[in-house]
N, C-alpha and C positions, 0 to 999 in steps of 0.2 A: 201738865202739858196743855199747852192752849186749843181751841179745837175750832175746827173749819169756820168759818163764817160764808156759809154758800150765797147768802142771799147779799152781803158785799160782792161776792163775785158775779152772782149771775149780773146784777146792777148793770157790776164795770161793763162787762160783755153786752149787754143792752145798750148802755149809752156808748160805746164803742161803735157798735151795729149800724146807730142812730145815726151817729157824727160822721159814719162813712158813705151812708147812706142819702145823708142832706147831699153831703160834699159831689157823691156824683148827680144827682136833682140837680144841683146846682150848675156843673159842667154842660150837662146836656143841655139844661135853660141857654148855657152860654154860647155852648155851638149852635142853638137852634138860630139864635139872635144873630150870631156873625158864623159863615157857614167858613169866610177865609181862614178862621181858627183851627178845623179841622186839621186834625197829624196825616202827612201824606200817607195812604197807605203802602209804596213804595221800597219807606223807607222801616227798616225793623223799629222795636217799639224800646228794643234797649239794643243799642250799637256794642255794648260791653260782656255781652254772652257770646261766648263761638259760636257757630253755627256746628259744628259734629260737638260731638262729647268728647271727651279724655279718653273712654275704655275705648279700646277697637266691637268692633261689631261680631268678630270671630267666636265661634263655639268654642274653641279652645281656651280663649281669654274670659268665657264668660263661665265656665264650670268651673264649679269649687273645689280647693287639691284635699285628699282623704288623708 
């Protein structure tokens, strides 16, 4: 049986980290530079989520049956 290789993983997750990390450094340098790039805050930041959830908010739909 083969066996972990943690220090492959932590790597990935480090240069994962890194490369998300640049990327928003980067955005911010961008809005800094042109401020009309800025996302309205207005508008939601994903139009594709509901705004309420699926479950109702009710006690009765939120206890588990025995």
């Amino acid at each position: 049986m083969a066996r972990t290789n943690y220090a492959f993983e932590k790597r990935q997750r480090d240069l994962a980290k890194k490369k998300k990390k640049e990327e928003k450094r980067r955005r911010k340098a961008e809005l800094k530079a042109d401020p009309s790039k800025a996302p309205d805050p207005d508008t939601p930041a994903t139009p594709d989520t509901p705004a309420t959830p699926d479950t109702p908010d009710t006690p009765e739909a939120n206890e588990p049956t025995a």
